[in-house]
N, C-alpha and C positions, 0 to 999 in steps of 0.2 A: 451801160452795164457791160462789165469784159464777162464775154462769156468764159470764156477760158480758163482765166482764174475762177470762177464760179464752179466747173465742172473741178478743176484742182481741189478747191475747199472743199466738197464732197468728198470728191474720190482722189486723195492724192497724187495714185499713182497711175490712172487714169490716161492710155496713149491714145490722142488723136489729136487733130488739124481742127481750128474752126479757120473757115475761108470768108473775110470782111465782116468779123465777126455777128456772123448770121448764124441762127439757130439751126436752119435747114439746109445748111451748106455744112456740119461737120463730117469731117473723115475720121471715122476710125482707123487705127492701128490695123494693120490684119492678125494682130499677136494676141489683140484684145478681144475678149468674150465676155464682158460686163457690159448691159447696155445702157443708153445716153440715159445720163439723168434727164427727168421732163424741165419743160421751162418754168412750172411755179417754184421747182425747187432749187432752180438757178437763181431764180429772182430771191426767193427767202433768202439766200445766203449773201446775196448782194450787199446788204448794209455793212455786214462782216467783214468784204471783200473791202469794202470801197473805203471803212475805218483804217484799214491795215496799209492799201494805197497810201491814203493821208498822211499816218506814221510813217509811211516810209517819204514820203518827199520832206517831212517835219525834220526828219534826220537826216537826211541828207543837206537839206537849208542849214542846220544847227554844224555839221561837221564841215561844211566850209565856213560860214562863220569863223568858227574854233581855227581853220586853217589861214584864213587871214590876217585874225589877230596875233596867232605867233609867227607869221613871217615880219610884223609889226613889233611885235616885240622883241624881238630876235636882230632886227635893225637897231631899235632902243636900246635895248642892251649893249650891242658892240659898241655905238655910237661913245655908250657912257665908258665902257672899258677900253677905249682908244684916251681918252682924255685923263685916265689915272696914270701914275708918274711907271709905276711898272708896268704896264700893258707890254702884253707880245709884240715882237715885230711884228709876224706874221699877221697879228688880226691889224695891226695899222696901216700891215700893207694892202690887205683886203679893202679897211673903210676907203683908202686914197682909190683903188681901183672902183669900188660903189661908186665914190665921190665922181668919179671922171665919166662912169656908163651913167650916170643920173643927167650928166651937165650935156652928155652928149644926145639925147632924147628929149632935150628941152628948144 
């Protein structure tokens, strides 16, 4: 359980330290005058915490995916538009240089 995010899902805006995420180790803010939420209602909100965790590595997993594939495709595609009869110089000067940093890492 992170405490920390747990005392956030409570109290948003909530300023203190937890030190190795120990319940009896947090510092308050000196700014702060709301006291520690107790530990059952850390834990209640846990599940809540730990869903939202999830989502967020789910999306993170999913946006490099997504950034893989179009560096992949984005090679595909030049690849194809070097070999049409109009293609840019410029992009055929590009694939030749791919071409030579690819042969030279092999």
């Amino acid at each position: 359980m992170d405490i920390h995010r747990c005392i956030l899902r409570i109290i948003p805006d909530f300023r203190c330290v937890v030190w190795d995420n120990d319940y009896d180790k947090i510092k308050i803010d000196d700014s702060e005058t709301r006291p520690i939420p107790n530990f059952a209602e850390l834990e209640a909100v846990w599940p809540e915490v730990e869903a939202q965790i999830l989502s967020e590595q789910s999306m993170k997993e999913a946006k490099e995916k997504l950034i893989d594939l179009d560096l992949k495709s984005i090679r595909s595609i030049r690849e194809w538009i070097v070999t049409q009869p109009n293609a840019p110089i410029y992009l055929k000067d590009y694939e030749a240089q791919a071409k030579s940093e690819r042969e030279r890492l092999k």
